[in-house]
C-alpha positions as CSV (number, residue, x, y, z in Angstrom):
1,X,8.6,-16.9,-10.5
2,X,10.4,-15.7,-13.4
3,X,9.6,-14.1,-17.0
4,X,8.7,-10.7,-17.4
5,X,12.4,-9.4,-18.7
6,X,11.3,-9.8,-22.2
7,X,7.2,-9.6,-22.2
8,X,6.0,-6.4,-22.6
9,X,4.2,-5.8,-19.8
10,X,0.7,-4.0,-20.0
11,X,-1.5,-2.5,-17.4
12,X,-3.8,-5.1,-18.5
13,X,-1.5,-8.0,-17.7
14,X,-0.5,-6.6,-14.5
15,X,-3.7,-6.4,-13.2
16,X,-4.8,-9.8,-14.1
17,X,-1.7,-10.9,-12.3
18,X,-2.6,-9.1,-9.3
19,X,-6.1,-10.8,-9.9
20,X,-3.9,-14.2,-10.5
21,X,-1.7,-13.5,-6.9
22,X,1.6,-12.4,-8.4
23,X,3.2,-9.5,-8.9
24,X,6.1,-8.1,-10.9
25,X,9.7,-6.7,-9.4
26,X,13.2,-6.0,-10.5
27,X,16.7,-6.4,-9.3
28,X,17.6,-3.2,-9.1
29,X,17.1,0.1,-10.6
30,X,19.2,0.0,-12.9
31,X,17.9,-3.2,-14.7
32,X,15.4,-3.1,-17.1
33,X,14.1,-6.3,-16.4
34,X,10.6,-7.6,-14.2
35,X,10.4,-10.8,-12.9
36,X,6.8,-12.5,-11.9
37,X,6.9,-13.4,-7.8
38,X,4.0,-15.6,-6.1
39,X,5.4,-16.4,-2.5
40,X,4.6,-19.5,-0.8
41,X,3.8,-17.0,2.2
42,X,1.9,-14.3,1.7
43,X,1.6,-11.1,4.3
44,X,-1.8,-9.7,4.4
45,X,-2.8,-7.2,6.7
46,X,-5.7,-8.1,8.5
47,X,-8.5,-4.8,8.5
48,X,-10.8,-6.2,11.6
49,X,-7.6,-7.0,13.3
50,X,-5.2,-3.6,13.2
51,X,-3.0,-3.5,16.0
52,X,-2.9,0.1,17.0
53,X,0.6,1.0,19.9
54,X,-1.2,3.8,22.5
55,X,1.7,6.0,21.0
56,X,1.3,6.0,17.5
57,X,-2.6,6.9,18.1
58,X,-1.5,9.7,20.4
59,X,0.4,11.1,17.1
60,X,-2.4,10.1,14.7
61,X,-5.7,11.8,16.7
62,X,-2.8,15.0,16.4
63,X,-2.9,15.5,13.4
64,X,0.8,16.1,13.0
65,X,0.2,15.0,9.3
66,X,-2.1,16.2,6.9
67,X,-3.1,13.3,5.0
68,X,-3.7,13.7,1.3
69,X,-4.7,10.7,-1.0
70,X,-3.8,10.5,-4.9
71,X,-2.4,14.1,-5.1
72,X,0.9,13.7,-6.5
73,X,2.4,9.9,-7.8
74,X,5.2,11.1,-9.5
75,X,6.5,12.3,-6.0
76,X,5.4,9.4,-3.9
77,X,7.4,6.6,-6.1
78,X,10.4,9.2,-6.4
79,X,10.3,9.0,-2.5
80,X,9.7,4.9,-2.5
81,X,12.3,4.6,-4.8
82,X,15.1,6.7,-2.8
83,X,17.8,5.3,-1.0
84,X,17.6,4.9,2.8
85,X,19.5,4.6,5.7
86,X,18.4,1.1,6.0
87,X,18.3,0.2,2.0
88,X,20.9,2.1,-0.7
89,X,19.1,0.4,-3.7
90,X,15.6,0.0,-4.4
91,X,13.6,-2.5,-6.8
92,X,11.8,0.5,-8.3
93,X,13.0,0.8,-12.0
94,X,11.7,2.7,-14.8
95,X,9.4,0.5,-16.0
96,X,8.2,-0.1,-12.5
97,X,7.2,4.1,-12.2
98,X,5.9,4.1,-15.9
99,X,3.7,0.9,-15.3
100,X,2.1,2.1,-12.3
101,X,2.2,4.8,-13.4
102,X,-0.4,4.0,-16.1
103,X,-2.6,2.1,-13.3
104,X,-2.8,6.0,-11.4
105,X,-4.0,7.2,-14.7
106,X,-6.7,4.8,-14.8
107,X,-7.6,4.9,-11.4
108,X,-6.2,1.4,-10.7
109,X,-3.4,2.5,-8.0
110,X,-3.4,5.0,-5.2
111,X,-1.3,6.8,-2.7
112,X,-1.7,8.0,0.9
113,X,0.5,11.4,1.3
114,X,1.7,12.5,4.8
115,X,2.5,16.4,4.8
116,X,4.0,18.7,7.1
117,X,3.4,22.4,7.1
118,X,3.1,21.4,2.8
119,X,6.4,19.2,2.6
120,X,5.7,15.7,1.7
121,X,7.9,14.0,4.3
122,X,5.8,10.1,3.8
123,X,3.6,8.3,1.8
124,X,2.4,5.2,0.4
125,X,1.3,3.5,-2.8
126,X,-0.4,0.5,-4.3
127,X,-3.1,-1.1,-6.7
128,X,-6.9,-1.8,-6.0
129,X,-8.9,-4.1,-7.6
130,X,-12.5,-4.8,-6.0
131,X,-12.4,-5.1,-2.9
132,X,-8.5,-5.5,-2.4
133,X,-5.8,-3.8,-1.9
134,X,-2.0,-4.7,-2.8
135,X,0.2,-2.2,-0.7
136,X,3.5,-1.9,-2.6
137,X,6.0,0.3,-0.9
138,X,6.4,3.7,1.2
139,X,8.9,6.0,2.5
140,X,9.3,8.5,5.1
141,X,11.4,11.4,6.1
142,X,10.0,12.3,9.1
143,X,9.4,9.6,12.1
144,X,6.0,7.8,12.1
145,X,4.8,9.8,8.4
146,X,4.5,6.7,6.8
147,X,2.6,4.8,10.0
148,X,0.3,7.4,9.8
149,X,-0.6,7.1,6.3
150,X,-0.6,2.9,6.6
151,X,-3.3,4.2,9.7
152,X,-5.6,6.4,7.2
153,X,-5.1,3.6,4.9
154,X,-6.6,0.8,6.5
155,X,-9.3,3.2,7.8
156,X,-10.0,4.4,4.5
157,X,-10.2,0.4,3.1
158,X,-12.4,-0.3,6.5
159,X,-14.5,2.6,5.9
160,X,-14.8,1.4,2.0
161,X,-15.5,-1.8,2.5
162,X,-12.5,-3.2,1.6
163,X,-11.6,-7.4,2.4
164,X,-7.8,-7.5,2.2
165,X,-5.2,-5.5,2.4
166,X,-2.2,-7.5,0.9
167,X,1.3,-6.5,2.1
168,X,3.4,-9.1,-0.1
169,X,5.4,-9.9,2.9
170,X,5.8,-9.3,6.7
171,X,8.6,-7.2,8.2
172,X,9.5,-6.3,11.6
173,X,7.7,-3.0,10.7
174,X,3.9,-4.3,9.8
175,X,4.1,-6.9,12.4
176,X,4.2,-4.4,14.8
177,X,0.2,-3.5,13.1
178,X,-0.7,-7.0,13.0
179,X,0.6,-8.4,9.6
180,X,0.5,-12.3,9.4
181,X,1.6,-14.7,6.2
182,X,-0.8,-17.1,4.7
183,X,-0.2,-20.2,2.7
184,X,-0.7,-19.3,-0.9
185,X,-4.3,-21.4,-1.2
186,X,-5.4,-20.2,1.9
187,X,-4.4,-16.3,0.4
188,X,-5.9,-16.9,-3.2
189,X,-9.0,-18.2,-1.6
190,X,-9.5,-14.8,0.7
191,X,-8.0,-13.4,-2.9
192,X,-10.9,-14.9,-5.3
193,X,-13.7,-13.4,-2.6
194,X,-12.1,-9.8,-2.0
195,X,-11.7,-9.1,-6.3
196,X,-15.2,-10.6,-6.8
197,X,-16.9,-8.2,-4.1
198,X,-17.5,-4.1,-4.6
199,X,-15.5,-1.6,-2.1
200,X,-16.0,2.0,-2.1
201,X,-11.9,3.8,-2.3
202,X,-13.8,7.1,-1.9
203,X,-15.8,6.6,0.5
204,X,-14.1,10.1,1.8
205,X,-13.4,12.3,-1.2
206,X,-10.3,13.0,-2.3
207,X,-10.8,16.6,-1.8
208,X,-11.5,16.5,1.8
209,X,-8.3,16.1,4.6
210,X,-9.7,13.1,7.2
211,X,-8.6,14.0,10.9
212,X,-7.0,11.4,12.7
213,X,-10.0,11.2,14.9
214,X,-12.3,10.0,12.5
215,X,-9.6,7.8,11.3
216,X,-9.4,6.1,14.3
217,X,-13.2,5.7,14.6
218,X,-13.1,3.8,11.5
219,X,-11.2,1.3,12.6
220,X,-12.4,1.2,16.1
221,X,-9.3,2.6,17.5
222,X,-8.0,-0.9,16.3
223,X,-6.6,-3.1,19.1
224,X,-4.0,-0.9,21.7
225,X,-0.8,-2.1,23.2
C-alpha cells in the first residue's frame, strides 16, 4: 500500500494508521520516501501462548542481561538500523528515526535494552497504543540479547495487561516463540478490541531492573520445548 513519499507524515497520522492496521516503511536508507503497508497476513505474537526453548530460559532466569526499558532511543534505532551479517541495508531512514522518534518523546514508542557489564549489545523497539503493541525491529551483538529482551517484553505486556503483540510478519526467528499470521479481518478485529481496552506499560517502573525470574513468572514460564 503506497503514498507516504510526498505526505508529510505526523506522529498524529502514524498513530491513527497503526490504529487503522498499517504502518509506514522505506526502501532503503538512503531514500527519503515512506510507503503505507497493510499485509494480507499479519504476524502477531500470541501473549497466552509464548513458546519458551528450556535453553533460552536457562539464559533468561541468569541474568546474563540487564534489562533496561526506554533509556536510550537514539542508540537502540542506531543499532536496528546497522547492517548485519544477515542484512547490509536496512529500511530505517531518517524520517523513520525522527518520526519515532517524536512517538518516544510522547510516550507513544518504547524500547527493551539488553546490557552487558554497561554495553548495550541488544534491544528492541516499537509503538503502543491501548492495549497493543506493534514490535518494529531489534538487533543484537551478543547471542540471545535480543531474545531476551522479546522475553521481558512479552512479560512486561502480560504483566500490563496488554492483548496483542503485533510483529508485522513471521520469520524463522519469532516462529521459534510462537508467532502465527492472521488474515487481515481476523487481525483488525483482535486490532479494534486491544486499542479500545487500557494496559498498564509500567506496570514495573522504569527505574527498577526486572530479573529474569520474575520475568518468567509473568508469563508462566511460557510453554517449554
Amino acid at each position: 500500500m503506497h503514498g507516504g513519499g510526498r505526505i508529510e507524515i505526523t506522529p498524529e497520522i502514524l498513530l491513527r494508521a497503526y490504529a487503522a492496521g498499517i504502518f509506514p516503511m522505506a526502501e532503503d536508507a538512503d531514500d527519503p520516501a515512506l510507503f503505507w503497508v497493510e499485509p494480507r497476513e499479519r504476524g502477531v505474537l500470541p501473549l497466552d501462548g509464548f513458546h519458551l526453548s528450556k535453553r533460552l530460559a536457562r539464559t533468561v532466569r541468569a541474568d546474563r542481561f540487564e534489562i533496561r526499558i526506554d533509556r536510550d532511543f537514539d542508540a537502540v534505532i542506531e543499532g536496528c538500523a546497522g547492517a548485519t551479517a544477515r542484512r547490509d541495508k536496512t529500511w530505517i531512514n531518517e524520517r523513520i528515526r525522527r518520526l519515532y522518534g517524536d512517538l518516544f518523546d510522547r510516550g507513544h514508542c518504547h524500547t527493551v535494552e539488553a546490557y552487558r557489564e554497561g554495553r548495550l549489545v541488544g534491544a528492541l523497539y516499537g509503538v503502543r497504543l491501548g492495549a497493543a503493541f506493534f514490535g518494529e525491529s531489534m538487533f543484537h551483538r551478543e547471542r540471545d540479547a535480543s531474545k531476551v529482551a522479546l522475553v521481558h517484553l512479552a512479560a512486561r505486556l502480560r504483566a500490563g495487561g496488554f492483548r496483542l503483540l503485533d510483529t508485522q510478519f513471521v520469520t524463522e526467528h519469532l516462529s521459534q516463540f510462537g508467532a502465527v499470521e492472521l488474515p487481515r479481518q481476523a487481525y483488525k478485529r483482535l486490532l479494534r478490541e486491544a486499542i479500545d481496552a487500557p494496559a498498564d506499560w509500567h506496570v514495573w517502573p522504569r527505574e527498577r531492573i526486572v530479573s529474569g525470574a520474575e520475568a518468567l513468572r509473568a508469563l508462566g514460564r511460557g510453554t517449554l520445548s
